[in-house]
N, C-alpha and C positions, 0 to 999 in steps of 0.2 A: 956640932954638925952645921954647915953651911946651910942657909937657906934658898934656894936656886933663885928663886922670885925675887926678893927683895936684897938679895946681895952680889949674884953672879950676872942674871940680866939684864941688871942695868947697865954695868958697867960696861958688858960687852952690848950692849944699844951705842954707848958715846962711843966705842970704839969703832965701830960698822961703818962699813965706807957709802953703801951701796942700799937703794931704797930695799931689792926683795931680801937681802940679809938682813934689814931692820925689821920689815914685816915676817918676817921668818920669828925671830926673839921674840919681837913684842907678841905674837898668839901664842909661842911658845909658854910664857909667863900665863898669858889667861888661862891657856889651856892646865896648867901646872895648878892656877888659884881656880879653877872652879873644879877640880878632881880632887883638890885639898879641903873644898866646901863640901861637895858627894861625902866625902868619906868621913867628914866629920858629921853629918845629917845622917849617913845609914850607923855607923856608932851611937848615936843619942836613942836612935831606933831599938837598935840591937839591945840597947840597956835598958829601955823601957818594956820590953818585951817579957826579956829577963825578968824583970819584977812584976810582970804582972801574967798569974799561973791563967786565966784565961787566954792568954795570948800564946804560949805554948805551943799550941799545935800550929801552928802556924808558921815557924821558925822552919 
């Protein structure tokens, strides 16, 4: 599986002619790497929760 971040938007950044096409990708990627951070912060959650039977009702 391709990783969009770190293998597709770069390349298409050297490719880009044009400043709003560059700023276009380049938030595209941040936006990509801190929805890839959320989701791995609410999983570490999710599995802590899971093992801990206080936490439970709360899910």
């Amino acid at each position: 599986m391709t990783n969009w971040q770190t293998d597709i938007i770069p390349k298409w950044l050297e490719e880009a002619k044009t400043y709003p096409t560059k700023a276009l990708l380049y938030m595209a990627g941040e936006i990509y790497a801190e929805q890839a951070r959320r989701l791995e912060t609410e999983k570490g959650k999710l599995d802590g929760m899971m093992w801990s039977p206080e936490q439970w009702n709360k899910i």
